[in-house]
N, C-alpha and C positions, 0 to 999 in steps of 0.2 A: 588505432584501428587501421585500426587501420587498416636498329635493325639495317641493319642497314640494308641498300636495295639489292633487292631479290633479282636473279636474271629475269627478264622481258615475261618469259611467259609464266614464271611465279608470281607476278606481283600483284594482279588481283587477285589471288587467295592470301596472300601474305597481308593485302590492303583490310580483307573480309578479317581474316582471324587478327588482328591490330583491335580494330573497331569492336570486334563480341568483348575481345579481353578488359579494355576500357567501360565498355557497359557493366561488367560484373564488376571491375572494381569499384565505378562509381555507385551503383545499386546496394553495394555492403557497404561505402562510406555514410552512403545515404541516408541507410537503414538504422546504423550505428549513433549518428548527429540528431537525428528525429527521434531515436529513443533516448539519449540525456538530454533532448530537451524538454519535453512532457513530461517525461515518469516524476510519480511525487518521492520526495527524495527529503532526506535529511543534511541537515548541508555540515556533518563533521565530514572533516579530508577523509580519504580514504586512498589507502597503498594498493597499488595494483594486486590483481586478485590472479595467481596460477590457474590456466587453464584446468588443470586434475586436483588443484586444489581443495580440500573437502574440510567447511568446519566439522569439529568434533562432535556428536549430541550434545546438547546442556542434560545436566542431571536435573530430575523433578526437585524442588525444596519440598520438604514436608509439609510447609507451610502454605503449600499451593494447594487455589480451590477450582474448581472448575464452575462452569454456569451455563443454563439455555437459553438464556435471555436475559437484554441491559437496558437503562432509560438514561438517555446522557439530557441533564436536567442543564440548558441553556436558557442565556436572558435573550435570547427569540423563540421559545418555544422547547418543546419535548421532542426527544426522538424514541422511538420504544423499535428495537435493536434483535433479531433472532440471529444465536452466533452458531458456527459450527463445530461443536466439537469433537465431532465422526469425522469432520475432512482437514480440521486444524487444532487436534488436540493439545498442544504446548503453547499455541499461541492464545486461544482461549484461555488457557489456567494464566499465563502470562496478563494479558489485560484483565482477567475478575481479578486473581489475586490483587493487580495493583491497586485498581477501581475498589475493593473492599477496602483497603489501606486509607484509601482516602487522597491516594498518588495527583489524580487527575482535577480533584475538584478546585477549584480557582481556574486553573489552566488554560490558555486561548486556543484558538481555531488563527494558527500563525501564518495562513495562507490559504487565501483564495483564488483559486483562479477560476475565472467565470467559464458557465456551463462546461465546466470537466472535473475539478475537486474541490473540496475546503478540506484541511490538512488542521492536523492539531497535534499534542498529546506531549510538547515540549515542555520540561521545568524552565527551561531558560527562556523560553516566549518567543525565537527564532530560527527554532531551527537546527538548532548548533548541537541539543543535548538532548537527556532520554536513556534510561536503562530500563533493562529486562531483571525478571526475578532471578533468572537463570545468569547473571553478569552484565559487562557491555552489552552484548550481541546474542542472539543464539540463532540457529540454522531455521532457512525456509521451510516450510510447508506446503508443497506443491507438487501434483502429479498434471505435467503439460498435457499429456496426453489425452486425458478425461477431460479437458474443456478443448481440446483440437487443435491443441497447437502442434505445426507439423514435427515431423522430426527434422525436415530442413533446416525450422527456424529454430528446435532445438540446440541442434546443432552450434548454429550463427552464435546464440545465446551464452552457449557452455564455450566458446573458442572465444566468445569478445569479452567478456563479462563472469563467468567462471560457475554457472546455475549448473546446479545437478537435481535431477527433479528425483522425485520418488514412485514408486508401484505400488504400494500398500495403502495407501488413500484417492480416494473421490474427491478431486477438486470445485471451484466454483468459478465461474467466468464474470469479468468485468464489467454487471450489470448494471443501472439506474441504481443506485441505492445501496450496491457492494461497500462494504466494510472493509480494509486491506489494511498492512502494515506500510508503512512508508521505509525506503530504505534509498541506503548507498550503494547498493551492488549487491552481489548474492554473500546472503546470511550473515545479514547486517541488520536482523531485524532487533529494536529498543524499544522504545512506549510510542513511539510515533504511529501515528495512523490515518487514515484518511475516510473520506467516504465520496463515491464517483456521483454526480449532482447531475447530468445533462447525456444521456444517451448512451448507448453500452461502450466500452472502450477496450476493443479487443488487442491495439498495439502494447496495452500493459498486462493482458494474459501469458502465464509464464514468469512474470517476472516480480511479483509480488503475491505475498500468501492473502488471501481473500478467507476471514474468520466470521462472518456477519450479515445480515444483510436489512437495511431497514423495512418495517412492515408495519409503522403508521409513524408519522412526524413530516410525510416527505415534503411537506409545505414551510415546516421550519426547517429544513435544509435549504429549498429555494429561497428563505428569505436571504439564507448567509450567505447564499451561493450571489444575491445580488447586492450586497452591502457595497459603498466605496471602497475603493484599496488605493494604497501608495505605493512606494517602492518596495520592490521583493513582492509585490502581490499580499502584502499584509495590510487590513484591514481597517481603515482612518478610524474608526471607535471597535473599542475591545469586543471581538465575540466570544464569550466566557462560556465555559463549560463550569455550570457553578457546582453539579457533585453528579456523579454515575454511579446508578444502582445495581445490582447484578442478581440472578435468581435463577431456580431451575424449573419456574412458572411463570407462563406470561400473565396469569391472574395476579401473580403476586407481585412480580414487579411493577406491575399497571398501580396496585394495592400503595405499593412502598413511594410509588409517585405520588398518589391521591393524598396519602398521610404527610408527604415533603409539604409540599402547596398548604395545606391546612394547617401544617405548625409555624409556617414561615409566612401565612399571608398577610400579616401586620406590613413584613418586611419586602414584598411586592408588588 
């Protein structure tokens, strides 16, 4: 991301424009280093991304279902989950399809970081992996501009990082509770995913597609949000995502929770 002296009576404007230039570079170094250090993130390498750079669409799979609601059945509790699939139609079919598969269930919550996210949705339990039904990776879902990100920082975004947003959908901002894709950079989005635990978090609007939003469990999110952690922010005892339901009623996946618990309560 990333004079020599002026004659006598140039030199305090020369000293002034020295000074603003150093602020603006330091202000975009700035800006740059505080966003790869918060943003949740999956930690395959990743090869610099071209400014004009543009992944391809993924094609739908046949095989893909969509849903308007999910209950990610943890050993601290329930979360019962409203996704969007008006403002993130492919990322939704992406997480039901997998979540019907059966992708997620065992899976951990591979990283906490207090009062900001718990991260999860890795087969490898670190971080490192994760695919989409559409291949590795498929392209973000994000229009910056419906949750208010400027076009300055657009800008910033598409020249550091290589995000190109969209017009054709209604975004969602990084509220208590938002649901997002974890990623490496723009449209890198896999199975990884997060959910924001402690207050809205607008230096990650823009930069990550927001599919979900919780609307009752949020007391078992703050339990994860406060568990132990060691190194890398992962969690001294397993927080397990033991199976995710998906439906296009919140009656019914409440229904499909109620019937989990009752077949399994020997086993609880």
């Amino acid at each position: 991301m990333n004079f020599y002296d002026a004659p006598k009576q140039n030199r305090f404007l020369a000293s002034t424009i020295t000074i603003v230039l150093l602020l603006a570079v330091g202000l975009v170094i700035a800006i740059g280093a505080a966003a790869s250090k918060v943003a949740p993130k999956d930690d395959q390498s990743a090869g610099e991304v071209a400014s004009d750079q543009q992944t391809p669409p993924a094609s739908v799979p046949s095989s893909a279902i969509s849903a308007n609601y999910m209950a990610i059945i943890t050993n601290y509790g329930d979360i019962i989950v409203k996704l969007f699939p008006d403002a993130a139609p492919k990322t939704v079919k992406n997480f039901a399809t997998l979540a019907k598969t059966g992708y997620y269930d065992g899976l951990i919550f591979h990283r906490v970081v207090k009062d900001f996210v718990i991260q999860g949705g890795d087969p490898n339990g670190d971080g490192s992996g994760g695919s989409s039904i559409y291949g590795p990776t498929f392209e973000d879902e994000i229009n910056a501009s419906s949750i208010g990100v400027t076009q300055e920082t657009q800008d910033l975004y598409h020249a550091l990082y290589g995000y190109v947003y969209r017009t054709n959908i209604e975004s969602h901002k990084m509220e208590v509770g938002s649901v997002a894709m974890a990623n490496r950079g723009a449209n890198t989005n896999g199975s990884q995913f997060f959910i924001v635990t402690k207050n809205p978090q607008p230096s990650l609007d823009g930069k990550h597609t927001v599919f979900g939003q919780v609307i009752d469990g949020m007391n078992t999110v703050e339990s994860i949000n406060n568990v132990a952690v060691g190194h890398s922010d992962r969690p001294v005892d397993p927080v397990t995502m033991i199976k995710i339901l998906v439906s296009d009623s919140e009656d019914d996946v409440r229904s499909q929770v109620n019937n989990y618990h009752s077949s399994n309560a020997s086993n609880e």
